[in-house]
C-alpha positions in Angstrom: -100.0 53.1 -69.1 -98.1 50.1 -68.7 -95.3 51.4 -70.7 -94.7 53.8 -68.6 -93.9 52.1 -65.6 -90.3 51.1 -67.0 -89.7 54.9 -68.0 -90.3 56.1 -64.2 -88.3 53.3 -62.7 -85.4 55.1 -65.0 -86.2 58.4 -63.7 -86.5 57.5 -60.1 -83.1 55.5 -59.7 -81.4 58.3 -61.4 -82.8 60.7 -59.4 -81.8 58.5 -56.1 -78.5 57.8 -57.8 -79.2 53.9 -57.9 -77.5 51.7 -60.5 -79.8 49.2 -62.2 -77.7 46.1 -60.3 -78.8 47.5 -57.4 -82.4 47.5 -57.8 -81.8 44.2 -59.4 -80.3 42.6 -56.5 -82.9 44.1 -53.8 -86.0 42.4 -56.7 -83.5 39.4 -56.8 -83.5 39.9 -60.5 -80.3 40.4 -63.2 -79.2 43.7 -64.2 -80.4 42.7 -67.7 -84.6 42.4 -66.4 -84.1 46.1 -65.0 -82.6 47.2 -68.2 -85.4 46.0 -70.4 -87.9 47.7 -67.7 -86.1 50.8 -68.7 -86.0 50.3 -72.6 -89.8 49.9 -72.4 -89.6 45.6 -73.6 -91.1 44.5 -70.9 -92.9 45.4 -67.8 -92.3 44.2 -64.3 -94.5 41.3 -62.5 -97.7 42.4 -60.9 -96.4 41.1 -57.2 -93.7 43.1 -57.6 -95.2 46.9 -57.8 -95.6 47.0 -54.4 -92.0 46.3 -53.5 -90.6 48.8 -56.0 -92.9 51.3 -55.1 -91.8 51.2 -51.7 -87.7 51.0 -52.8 -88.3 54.9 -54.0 -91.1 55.0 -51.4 -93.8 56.6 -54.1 -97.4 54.6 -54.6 -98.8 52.4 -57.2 -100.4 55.2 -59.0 -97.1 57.2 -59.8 -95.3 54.0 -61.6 -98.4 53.6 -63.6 -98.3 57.1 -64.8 -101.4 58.6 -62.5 -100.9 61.5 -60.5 -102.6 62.6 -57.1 -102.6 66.3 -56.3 -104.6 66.1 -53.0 -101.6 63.9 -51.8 -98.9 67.0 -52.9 -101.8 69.3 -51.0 -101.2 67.4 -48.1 -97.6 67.4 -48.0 -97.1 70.8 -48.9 -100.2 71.8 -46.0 -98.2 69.0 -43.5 -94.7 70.8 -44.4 -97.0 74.6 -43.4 -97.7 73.4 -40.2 -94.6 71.2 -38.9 -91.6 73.4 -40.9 -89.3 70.7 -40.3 -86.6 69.5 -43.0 -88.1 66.2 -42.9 -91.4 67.4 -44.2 -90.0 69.9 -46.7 -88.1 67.1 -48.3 -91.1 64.2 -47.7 -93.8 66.9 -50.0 -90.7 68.1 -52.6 -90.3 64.2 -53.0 -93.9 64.1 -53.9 -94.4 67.2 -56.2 -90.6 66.4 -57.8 -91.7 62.1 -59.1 -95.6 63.3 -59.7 -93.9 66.2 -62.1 -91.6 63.8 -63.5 -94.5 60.7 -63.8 -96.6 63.8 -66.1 -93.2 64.1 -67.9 -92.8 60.5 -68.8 -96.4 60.0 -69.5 -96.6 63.2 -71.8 -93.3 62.1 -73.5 -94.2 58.5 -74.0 -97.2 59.4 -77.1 -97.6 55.9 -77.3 -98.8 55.2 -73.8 -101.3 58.4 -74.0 -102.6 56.6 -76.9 -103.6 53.2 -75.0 -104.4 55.5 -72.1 -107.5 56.9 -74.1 -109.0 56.7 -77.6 -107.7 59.1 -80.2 -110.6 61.4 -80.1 -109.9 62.6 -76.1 -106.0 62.0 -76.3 -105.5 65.8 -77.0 -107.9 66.5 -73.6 -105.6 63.5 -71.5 -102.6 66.0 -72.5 -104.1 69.1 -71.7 -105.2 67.5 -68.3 -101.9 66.1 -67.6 -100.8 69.5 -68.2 -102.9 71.3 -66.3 -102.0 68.7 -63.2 -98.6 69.6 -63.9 -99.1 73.7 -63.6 -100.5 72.7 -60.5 -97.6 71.1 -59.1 -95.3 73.3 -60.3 -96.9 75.9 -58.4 -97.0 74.1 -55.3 -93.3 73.5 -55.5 -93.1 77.5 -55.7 -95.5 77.4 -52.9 -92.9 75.4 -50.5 -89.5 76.7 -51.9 -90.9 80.4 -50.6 -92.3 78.8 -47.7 -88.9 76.9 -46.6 -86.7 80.6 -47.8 -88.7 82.6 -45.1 -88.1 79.7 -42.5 -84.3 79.7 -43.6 -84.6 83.4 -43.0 -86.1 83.5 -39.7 -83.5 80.9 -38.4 -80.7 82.5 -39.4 -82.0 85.7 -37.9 -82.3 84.1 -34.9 -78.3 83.3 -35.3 -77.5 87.2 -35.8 -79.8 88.3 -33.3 -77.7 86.0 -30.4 -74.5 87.6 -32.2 -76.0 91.3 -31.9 -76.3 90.3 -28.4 -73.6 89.0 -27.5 -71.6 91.9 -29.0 -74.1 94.7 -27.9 -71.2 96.3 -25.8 -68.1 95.2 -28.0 -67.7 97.8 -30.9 -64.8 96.3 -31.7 -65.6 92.5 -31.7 -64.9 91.1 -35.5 -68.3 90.2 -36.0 -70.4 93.0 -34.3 -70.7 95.0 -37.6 -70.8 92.1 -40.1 -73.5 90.8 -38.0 -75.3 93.6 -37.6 -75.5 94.0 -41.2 -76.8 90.5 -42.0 -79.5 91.2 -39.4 -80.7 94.1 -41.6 -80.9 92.3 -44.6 -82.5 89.2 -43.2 -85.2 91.6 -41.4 -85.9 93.2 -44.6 -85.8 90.2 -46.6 -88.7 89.0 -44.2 -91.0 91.9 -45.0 -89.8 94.8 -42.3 -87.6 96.9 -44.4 -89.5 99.9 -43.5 -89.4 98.8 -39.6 -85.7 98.7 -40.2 -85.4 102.0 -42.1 -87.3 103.5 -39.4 -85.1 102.2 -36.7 -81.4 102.9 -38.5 -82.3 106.9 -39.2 -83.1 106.9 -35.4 -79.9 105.1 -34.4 -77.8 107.6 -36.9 -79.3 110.7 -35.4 -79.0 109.7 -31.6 -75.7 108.9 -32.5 -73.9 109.8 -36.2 -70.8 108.1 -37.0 -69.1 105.3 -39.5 -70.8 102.4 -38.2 -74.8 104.1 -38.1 -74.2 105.5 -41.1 -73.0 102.5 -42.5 -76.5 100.7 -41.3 -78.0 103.2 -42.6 -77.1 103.6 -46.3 -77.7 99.7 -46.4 -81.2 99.5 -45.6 -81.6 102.6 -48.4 -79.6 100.5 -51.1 -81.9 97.6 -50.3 -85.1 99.5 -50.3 -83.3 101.1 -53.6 -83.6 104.4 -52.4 -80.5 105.9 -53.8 -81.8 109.4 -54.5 -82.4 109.7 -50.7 -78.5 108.5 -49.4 -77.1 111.2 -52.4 -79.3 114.0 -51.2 -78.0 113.0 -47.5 -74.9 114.2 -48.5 -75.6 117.4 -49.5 -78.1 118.2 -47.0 -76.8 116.7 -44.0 -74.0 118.2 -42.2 -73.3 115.2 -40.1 -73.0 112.9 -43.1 -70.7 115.7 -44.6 -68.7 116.0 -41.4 -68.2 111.6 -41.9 -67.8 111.7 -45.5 -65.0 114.8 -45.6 -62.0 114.3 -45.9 -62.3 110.8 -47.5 -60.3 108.4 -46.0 -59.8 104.4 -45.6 -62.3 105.0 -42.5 -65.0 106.3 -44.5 -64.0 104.2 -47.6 -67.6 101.8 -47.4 -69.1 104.9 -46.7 -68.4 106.6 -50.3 -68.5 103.3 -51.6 -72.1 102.8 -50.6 -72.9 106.8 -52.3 -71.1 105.6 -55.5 -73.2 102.5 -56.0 -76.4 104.7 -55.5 -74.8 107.1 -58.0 -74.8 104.4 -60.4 -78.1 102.8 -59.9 -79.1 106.8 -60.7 -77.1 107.3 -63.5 -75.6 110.0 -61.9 -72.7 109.8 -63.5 -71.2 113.4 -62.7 -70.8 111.8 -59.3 -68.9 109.2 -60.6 -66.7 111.0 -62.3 -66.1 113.7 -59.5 -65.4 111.0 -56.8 -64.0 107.7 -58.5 -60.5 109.6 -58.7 -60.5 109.9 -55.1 -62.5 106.5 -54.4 -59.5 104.7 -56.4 -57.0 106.8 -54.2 -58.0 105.6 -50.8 -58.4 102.2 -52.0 -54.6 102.2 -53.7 -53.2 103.4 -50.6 -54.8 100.8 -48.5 -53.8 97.7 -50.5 -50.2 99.7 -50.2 -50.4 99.9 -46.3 -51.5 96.4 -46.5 -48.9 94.9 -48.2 -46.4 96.7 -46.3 -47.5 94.9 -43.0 -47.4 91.6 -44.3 
């Protein structure tokens, strides 16, 4: 697998943006030795795998081609337990040069070749394969583990804005927050919490804003029928909705995407004339005041 070794230096000073002069000059070699590394006509000096291996801090085993999936288990089982960002990038390190040391060693047919006799070089492939599956999923693995940690610190953000704003309707950012909430809490799993607790906040109290909260958690939870048949069976959404207005204008907004996602498209037609209206005669107030 010796061969190989020049092929994942290449990939790993790309990767870390490093030109070959300066991996040269930390080996105390010319620009020219790392180039023929690279070019696969010539290999680097025993004593110095241990040096290079710690420049892109990997181990022995990945510049000669091998891979080691317990060590990506680890990593990725380290990064479960800690969730800080120095673990998350420490294991996608791992599983990103072990992917790309299966890359080089499945590209390079010449290497698989030395690596084992012609008669098991189809099973070395499928193996190398295989170890590669593996890591891939493991990188799916951590990606979904480090989204739902993104998630839950940013919902801690919006919930300290929702607080702060609890008794300032008119604050700029106590519905835009409130609204980020609701889609971070059902991007974590409690959509149906959230559903729950937005029909209870628009009957205690119907108006624009509830209502508002409301249709969002049923267009995330894709439940368009139910926000249509809201407005023909509930008089307080009615008594919102009617007249339209630039008030209510998210409002019918919100009922025309549902309409859409329906294929409802008698609704379309019978509102969009008066959706377009509203929003015309906004952008005409609003040019006016600047």
């Amino acid at each position: 697998m010796n061969h190989i070794i020049g092929k994942k230096i290449a990939l790993l000073r790309k990767e870390k943006h490093i030109s070959q002069t300066e991996l040269a000059q930390y080996l105390y070699l010319t620009p020219q030795t790392v180039s023929r590394w690279e070019m696969e006509k010539g290999t680097p000096e025993i004593s110095l795998l241990p040096k290079i291996a710690s420049f892109f801090n990997v181990s022995i085993d990945e510049l000669f081609g091998l891979t080691s999936i317990s060590r990506a288990d680890d990593l990725v089982l380290k990064y479960s337990v800690l969730r800080d960002d120095r673990s998350f990038l420490e294991a996608m390190d791992c599983l990103n040069s072990q992917i790309q040391t299966i890359d080089a060693a499945l590209d390079n047919k010449t290497a698989l070749k030395r690596a084992a006799p012609c008669h098991i070089e189809a099973e070395t492939a499928s193996s190398l394969q295989k170890d590669r599956d593996r890591l891939e999923a493991l990188k799916i693995h951590l990606l979904l583990q480090q989204g739902r940690e993104s998630f839950e610190r940013a919902l801690n953000i919006t919930d300290s804005f929702v607080k702060k704003t609890e008794n300032s309707p008119e604050a700029p950012w106590y519905l835009p927050m409130r609204l980020q909430r609701l889609q971070l809490r059902a991007a974590l799993g409690e959509g149906r919490s959230v559903l729950a607790e937005c029909r209870q906040a628009f009957a205690g109290n119907p108006n624009v804003t509830t209502l508002q909260l409301y249709f969002e958690i049923l267009l995330i939870l894709q439940d368009y029928e139910k926000i249509l048949s809201m407005l023909e069976k509930d008089m307080h959404v009615r008594d919102i909705l009617f007249p339209p207005s630039e008030s209510n204008l998210i409002l019918w907004k919100q009922l025309m995407k549902a309409a859409e996602e329906t294929g409802n498209s008698e609704f379309v037609e019978m509102y969009n004339k008066t959706i377009r209206k509203q929003e015309s005669s906004r952008s005409a107030w609003s040019h006016t005041v600047s």
